[in-house]
N, C-alpha and C positions, 0 to 999 in steps of 0.2 A: 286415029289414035290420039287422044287428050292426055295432059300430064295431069289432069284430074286420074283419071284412070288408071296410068302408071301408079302415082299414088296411093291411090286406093290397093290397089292386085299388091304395090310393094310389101303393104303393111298386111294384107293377110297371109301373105308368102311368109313374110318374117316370122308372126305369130301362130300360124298355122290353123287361124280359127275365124269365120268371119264375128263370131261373138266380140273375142277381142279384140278385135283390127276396127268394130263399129265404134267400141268404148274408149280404146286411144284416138280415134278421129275424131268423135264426138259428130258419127252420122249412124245413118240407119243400116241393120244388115241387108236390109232390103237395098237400097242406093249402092253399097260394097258389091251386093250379087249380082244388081244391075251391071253394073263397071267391070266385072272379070268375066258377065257375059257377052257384053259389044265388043270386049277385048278377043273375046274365043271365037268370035262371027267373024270379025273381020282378018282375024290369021289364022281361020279356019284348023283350028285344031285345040285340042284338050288341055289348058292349063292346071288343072287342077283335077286331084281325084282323094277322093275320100278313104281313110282308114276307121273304119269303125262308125261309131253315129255323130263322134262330135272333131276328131280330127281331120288333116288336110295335111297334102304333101305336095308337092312340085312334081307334074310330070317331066321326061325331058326338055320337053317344048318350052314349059313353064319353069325350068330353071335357064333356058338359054334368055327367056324376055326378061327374067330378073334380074342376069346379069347385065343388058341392056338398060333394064331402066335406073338400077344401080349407076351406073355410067354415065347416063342422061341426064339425072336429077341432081349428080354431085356435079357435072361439066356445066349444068344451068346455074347452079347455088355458085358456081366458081365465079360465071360469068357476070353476075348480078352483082356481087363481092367487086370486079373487077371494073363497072362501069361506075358504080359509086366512089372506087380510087379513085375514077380520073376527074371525078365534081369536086377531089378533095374531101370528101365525109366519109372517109370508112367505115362500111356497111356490112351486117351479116351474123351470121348466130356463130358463137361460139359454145359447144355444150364439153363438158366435162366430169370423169364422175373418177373416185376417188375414196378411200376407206377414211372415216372418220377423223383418225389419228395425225394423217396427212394433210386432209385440209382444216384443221385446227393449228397444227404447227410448223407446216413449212408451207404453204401454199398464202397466207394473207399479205404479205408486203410483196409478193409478184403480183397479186388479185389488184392491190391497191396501185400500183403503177400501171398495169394493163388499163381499169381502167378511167386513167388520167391521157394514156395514151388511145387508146380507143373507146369515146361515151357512147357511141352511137351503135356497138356493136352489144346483139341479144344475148345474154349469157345465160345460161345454165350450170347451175352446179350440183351434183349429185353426190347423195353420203351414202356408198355401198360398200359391202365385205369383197373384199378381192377377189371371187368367184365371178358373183355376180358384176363387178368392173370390166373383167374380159367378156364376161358374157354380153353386154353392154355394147361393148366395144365391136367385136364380130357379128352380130346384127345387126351394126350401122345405126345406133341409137344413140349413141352420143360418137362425139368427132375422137376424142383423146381420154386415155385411160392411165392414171398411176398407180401400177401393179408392182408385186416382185419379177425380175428377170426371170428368177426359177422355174415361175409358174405359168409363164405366156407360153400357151402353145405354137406351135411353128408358123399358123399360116398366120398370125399377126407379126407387125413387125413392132422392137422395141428396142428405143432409145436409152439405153444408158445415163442415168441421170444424177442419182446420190449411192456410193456406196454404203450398204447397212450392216448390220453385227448382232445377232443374237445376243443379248447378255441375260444374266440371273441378276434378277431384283430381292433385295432380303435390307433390312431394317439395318441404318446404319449403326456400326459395334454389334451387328450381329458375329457370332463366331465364325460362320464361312467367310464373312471380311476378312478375317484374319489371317488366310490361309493364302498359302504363296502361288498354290494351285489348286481350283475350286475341281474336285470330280465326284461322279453320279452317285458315286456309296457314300458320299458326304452329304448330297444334297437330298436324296432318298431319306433319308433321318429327320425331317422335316414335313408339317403339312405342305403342298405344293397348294398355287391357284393357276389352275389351264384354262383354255380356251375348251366349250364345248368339241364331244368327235364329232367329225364333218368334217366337209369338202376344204370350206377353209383352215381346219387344224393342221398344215403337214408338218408343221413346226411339234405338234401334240405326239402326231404319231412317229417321227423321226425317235424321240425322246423315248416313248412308249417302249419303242422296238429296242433302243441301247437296255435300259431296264430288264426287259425278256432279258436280253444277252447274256448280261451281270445275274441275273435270277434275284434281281433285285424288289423286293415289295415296296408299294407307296403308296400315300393314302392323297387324295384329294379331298383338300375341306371348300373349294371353293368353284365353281364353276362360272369365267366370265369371256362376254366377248369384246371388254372395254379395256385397255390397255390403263386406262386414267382409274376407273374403277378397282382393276388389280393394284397397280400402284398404292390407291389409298388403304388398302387392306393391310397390303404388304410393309405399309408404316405402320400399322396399329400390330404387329406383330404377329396375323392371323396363320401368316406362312410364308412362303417363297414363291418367286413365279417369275415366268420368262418373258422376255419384251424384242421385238426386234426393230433399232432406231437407228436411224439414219447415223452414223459414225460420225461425231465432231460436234451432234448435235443431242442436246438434252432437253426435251422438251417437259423430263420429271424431275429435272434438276431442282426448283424450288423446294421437293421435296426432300425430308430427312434418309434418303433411300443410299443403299451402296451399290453401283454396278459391278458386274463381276464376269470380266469377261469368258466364252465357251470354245475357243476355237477348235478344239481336241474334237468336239462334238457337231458343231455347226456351221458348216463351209460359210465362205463371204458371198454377199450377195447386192443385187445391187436394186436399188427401186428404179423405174424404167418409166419412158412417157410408150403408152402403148396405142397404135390403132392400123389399122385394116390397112393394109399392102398399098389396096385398090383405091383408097384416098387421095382424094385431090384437096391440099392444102391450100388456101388460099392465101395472099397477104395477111389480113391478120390473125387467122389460126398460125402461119407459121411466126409469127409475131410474138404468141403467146409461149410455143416453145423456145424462142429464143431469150424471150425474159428470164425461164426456168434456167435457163444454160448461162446466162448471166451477158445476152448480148441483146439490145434494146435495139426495135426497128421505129425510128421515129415515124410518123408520119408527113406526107409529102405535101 
């Protein structure tokens, strides 16, 4: 057994295709089939079995070596991490992935101190919708994930990290400013700008459903998945639209905008450092979360 091998069988387990598992390695499917078939000869038994003509699932066998080589690969990446501490260089990838909005405005002044404190370390950084962040994150494709609390399902684990607030965004001196309590038959009277439906609207469809409630009508003039894009609509007075930001912090503050807080409608909620239970954090992965939490691990 080669940790070529493990590698290879890991990434088509993940993807469940040798098509894609060739095209993220950047080798042949042929080389990939080779490798989960020395892998099936020598622990004699079936890793792999097909569903239809293009899919692949994990037999038992084949999810107990994935849990092994999951084990393997992160206990080796730890140890590699850990012999370059002791040369003094620390060494090792750090990948991260993260919705747009977050690494635009809270994530650069920890990025720029990370790295000052670690040059040597691979970094990755990824700009995805919060779906696809978890999703990211429990395939062991990146290390660490900033998601909402709400929305991490159980078997990852999440760090509590900035509490956020739903608010309504509307043009400032608009007349919902003025009101001492913003509610839905006010803000209904207005075009709205949402977020497409989908997986990551649940902010859309929370709203949606109060509306049914009330039997209230509403028009949508605007459909966006950019928080900065809604914003600049929402100062040229196209409509209203909801935003939800890290509490204390304004990253549309420059703009002519009025926040307006929701709590009646929108529980508190917290953004979270998210990744896999079964994680072995190394010195400077755990380095990086501690930047975020605001405690610096120098180097040795």
């Amino acid at each position: 057994m080669e940790i070529q091998q493990l590698l290879g069988f890991r990434q088509v387990a993940r993807l469940g295709s040798f098509t894609r598992a060739a095209q993220a390695t950047f080798r042949t499917q042929s080389a990939l089939s080779q490798q989960v078939k020395a892998l099936e000869a020598e622990l004699d038994c079936r890793l792999l079995e097909r569903i239809g003509k293009r899919r692949l699932r994990l037999t038992p066998a084949g999810e107990k070596l994935l849990a092994f080589a999951e084990s393997l690969l992160d206990s080796l990446a730890a140890l590699k991490a850990e012999l370059h501490d002791l040369k003094g260089v620390p060494q090792g990838r750090l990948s991260l992935a993260a919705p747009f909005t977050t690494l635009l405005h809270l994530l650069p002044e920890s990025l720029k101190a990370y790295r000052r404190l670690f040059p040597q370390v691979d970094l990755t950084l990824l700009d995805r919708p919060q779906d696809r962040v978890l999703a990211l994150v429990k395939n062991g494709d990146v290390d660490l994930g900033l998601a909402l609390e709400s929305l991490v399902p159980g078997e990852l684990a999440a760090h509590r990290w900035l509490p956020v607030e739903t608010v309504l965004l509307a043009p400032a001196g608009h007349p919902l400013a003025a009101l001492k309590r913003v509610g839905l038959r006010q803000i209904a009277k207005y075009p709205l700008i949402l977020p497409p439906r989908g997986p990551e609207a649940a902010g859309r469809r929370l709203l949606e459903e109060h509306f049914r409630k009330l039997g209230l009508s509403y028009h949508v003039i605007l459909e966006s998945t950019n928080v900065e894009l809604s914003a600049l609509y929402v100062e040229m007075g196209l409509g209203v639209s909801f935003a939800t930001l890290a509490r204390g912090a304004r990253p549309l503050a420059a703009q002519n905008l009025a926040f307006l807080p929701l709590p009646r409608y929108f529980k508190p909620d917290y953004l979270a450092v998210v990744l896999r239970r079964d994680k072995v954090l190394t010195r400077h992965k755990k380095a990086f979360i501690n930047l975020l939490f605001g405690d610096t691990i120098l180097p040795q």
